[in-house]
N, C-alpha and C positions, 0 to 999 in steps of 0.2 A: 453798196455803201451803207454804213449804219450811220442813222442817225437821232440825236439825242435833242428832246426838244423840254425846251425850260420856261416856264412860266409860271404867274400868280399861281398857289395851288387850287383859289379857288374855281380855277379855271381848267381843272382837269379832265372833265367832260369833253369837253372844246377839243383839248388836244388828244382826246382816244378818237373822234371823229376824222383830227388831219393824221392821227398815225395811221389810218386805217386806210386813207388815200397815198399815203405813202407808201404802204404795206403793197397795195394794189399797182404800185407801180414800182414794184418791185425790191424798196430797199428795206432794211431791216431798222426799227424805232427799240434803239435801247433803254427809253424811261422808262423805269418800273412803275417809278409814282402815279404815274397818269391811268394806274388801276384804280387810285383811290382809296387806297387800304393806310397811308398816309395819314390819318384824320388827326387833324388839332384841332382841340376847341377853342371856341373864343378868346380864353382868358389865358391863351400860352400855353396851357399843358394836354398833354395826350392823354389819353383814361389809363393808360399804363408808360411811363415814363422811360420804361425801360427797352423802350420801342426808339427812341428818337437816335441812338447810336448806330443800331442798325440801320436806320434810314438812311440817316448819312453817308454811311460806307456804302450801303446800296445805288445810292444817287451818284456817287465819286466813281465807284466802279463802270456804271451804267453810262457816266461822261466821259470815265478813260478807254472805254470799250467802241465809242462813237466816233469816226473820221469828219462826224460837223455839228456843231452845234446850232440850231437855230431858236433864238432867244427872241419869245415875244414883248415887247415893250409895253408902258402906258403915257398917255398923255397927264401934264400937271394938273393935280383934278380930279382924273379920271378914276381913282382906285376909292374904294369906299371899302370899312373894315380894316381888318389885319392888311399891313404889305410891310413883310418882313424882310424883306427884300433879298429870298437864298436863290432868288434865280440871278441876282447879279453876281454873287460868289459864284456862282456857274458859267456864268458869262467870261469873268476873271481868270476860272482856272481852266477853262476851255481858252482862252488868249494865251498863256502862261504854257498850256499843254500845244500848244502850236497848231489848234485845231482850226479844221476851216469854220470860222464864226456867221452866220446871216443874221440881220436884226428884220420882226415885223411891225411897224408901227413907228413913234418917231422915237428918234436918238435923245436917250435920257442923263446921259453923260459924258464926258469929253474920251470914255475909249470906246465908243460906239462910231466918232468919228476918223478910228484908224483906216489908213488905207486898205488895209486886209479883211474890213471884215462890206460885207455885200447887205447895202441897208434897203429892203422893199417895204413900202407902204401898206400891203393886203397878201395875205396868204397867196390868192392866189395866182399873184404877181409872182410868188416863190415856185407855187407849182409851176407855173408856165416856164419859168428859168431850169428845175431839176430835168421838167422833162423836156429841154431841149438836150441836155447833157446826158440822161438816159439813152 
């Protein structure tokens, strides 16, 4: 199974960790982003501008490349800085693209509450679900 995982970017650290346990249980993590080569500064722009379309297409391919998308959430609050919010475009066009969707954390909009998509509270409530189906 590949799987694409989307979150705050400042949070990319985080998600090379759970790709890594995901990796280790055998499936394949299509975000590229979660290298971190990504970088936006504070103020909205990248040191080279001409980076950000390729991101895109990379991120888009990397989501249509993926059979589930798992999309971490935040609580109202909870985000401090930038929350530009391109993991909910991710969320959207992984529903759109018929993907299997999981949410971690709580449901932050009214299509979080679709029947289709598998809402867990903690990672590792996720783990415990993939590898039962492993």
């Amino acid at each position: 199974m590949h799987i694409y995982l989307a979150a705050r970017y400042s949070r990319f650290s985080e998600m090379q960790q759970y790709a890594a346990q995901l990796t280790d249980l055998g499936y394949t993590v299509t975000s590229r982003w979660i290298l971190g080569d990504h970088d936006i500064r504070a103020h909205g722009q990248s040191e080279a501008p001409h980076y950000m379309p390729l991101w895109a297409e990379e991120d888009f391919a990397d989501l249509v490349a993926a059979d589930t998308v798992i999309s971490f959430t935040e609580a109202p609050g909870e985000t401090s800085g930038r929350a530009r919010g391109g993991r909910h475009v991710e969320f959207g066009m992984a529903l759109a693209l018929r993907k299997r969707c999981l949410i971690v954390g709580p449901r932050e909009h009214v299509f979080h509450w679709l029947p289709t998509v598998d809402s867990y509270t903690t990672w590792d409530a996720v783990l415990a679900a993939l590898g039962q189906e492993a």
